[in-house]
N, C-alpha and C positions, 0 to 999 in steps of 0.2 A: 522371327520364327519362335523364338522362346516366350518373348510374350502373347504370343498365339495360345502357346501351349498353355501357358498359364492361364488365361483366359477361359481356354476350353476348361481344364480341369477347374477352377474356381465356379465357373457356373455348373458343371453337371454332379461337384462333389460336395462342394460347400453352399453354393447359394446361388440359384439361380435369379434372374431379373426377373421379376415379376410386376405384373398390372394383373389391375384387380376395379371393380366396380360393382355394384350393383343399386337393384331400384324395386321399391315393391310395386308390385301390377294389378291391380286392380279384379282379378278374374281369378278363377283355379288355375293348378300346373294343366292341368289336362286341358283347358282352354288356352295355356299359353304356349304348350307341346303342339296344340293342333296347329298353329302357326310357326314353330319353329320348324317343325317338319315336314313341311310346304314348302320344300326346296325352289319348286319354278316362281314361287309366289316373290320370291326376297328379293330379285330385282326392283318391283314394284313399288315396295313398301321402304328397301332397306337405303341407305344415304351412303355406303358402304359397299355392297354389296353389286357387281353390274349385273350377278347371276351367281346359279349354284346349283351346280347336276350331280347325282349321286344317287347313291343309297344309304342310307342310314343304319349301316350293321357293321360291328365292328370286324374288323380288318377290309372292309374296302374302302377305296379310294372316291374320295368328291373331288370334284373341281371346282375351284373358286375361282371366280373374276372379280378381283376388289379395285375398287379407285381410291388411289393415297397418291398424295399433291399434283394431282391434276392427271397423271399414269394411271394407268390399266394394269396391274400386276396378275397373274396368272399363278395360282398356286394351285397343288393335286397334295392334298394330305390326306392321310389311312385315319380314317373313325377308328377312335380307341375303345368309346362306349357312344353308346347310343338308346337308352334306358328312358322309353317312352315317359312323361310326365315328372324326370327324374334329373336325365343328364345328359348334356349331348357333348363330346369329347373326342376332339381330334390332334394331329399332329405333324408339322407340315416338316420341309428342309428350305433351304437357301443353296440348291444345285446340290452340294452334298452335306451327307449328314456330318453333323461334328462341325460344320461351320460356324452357320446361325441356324437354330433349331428351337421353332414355337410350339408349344402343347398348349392348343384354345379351349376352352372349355366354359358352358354353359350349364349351369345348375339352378333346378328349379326346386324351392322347399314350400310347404302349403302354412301359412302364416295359421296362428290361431283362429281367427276373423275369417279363415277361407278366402284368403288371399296368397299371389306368391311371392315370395323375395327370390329376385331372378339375379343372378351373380354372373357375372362372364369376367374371364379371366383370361390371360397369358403370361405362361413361364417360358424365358428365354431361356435357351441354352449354347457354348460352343466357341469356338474360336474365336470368330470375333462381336459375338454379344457385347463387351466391355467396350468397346471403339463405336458402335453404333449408333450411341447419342438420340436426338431428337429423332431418329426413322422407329424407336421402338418408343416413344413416348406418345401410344394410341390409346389413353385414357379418355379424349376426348370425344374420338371414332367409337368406341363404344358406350360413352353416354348416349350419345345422337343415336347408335344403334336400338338401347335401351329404350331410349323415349320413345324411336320408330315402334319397336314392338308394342309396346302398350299402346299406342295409340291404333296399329292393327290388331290387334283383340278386343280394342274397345269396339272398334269399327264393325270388326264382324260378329260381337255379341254384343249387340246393342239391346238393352232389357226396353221393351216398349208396355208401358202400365195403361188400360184405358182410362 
């Protein structure tokens, strides 16, 4: 129990677990927003994702169906931001808060060149964050995800020159 507690307080006071990635894409944010926020689309395209229903404004609730090692996981976390062409930010729990608690967040910035450097992240927080090892070590899942996305924006703005 006490290193529970510690745990909790160590990640929400001093330093949360964080992952962090990012990739430049090839297209504007607003072309890479158009496919972020294509929620029914992400099953599709995403390697990650089985699906994703919601609304895109902060404080409601999305559902996620993610696949992590071979499971179906089921999350409902409250959009924090949702700031077309800019930022898309959520924040799930682990049954309750103060357990395990992720704040995911994707950010898109417009490259000098008119491109974007897309970053997706998560901060862990909570109880038992520090004992969780390899289940929160998803830098991989979100390369794969990264590449997914650019390759659906390339896909659906294909520049054809005659």
């Amino acid at each position: 129990m006490t290193l529970s507690v510690v745990s909790l307080a160590y990640t929400r006071l001093i330093s949360p677990v964080a992952r962090h990635t990012e990739r430049i894409i090839d297209a504007s944010p607003e072309q890479v927003w158009e496919v972020l926020a294509d929620l029914p689309s992400w099953g599709q395209w995403s390697p990650n994702f089985v699906s994703i229903a919601g609304t895109l404004q902060a404080g409601e609730h999305l559902e996620n169906h993610v696949c992590a090692g071979g499971n179906e996981l089921v999350f409902r976390p409250r959009v924090l931001v949702a700031e077309s062409a800019r930022e898309l930010r959520w924040k799930g729990t682990l049954y309750v808060p103060g357990l395990a608690d992720g704040e995911h967040y994707f950010e898109l910035t417009e490259t000098p060149d008119g491109r974007t450097r897309f970053v997706q992240g998560e901060d862990f927080t909570g109880a038992l964050v520090l004992y969780a090892g390899s289940a929160i070590d998803v830098e991989d899942d979100m390369r794969a995800f990264n590449d997914a996305l650019a390759a659906e924006v390339a896909r659906r703005h294909v520049t054809v020159t005659p």
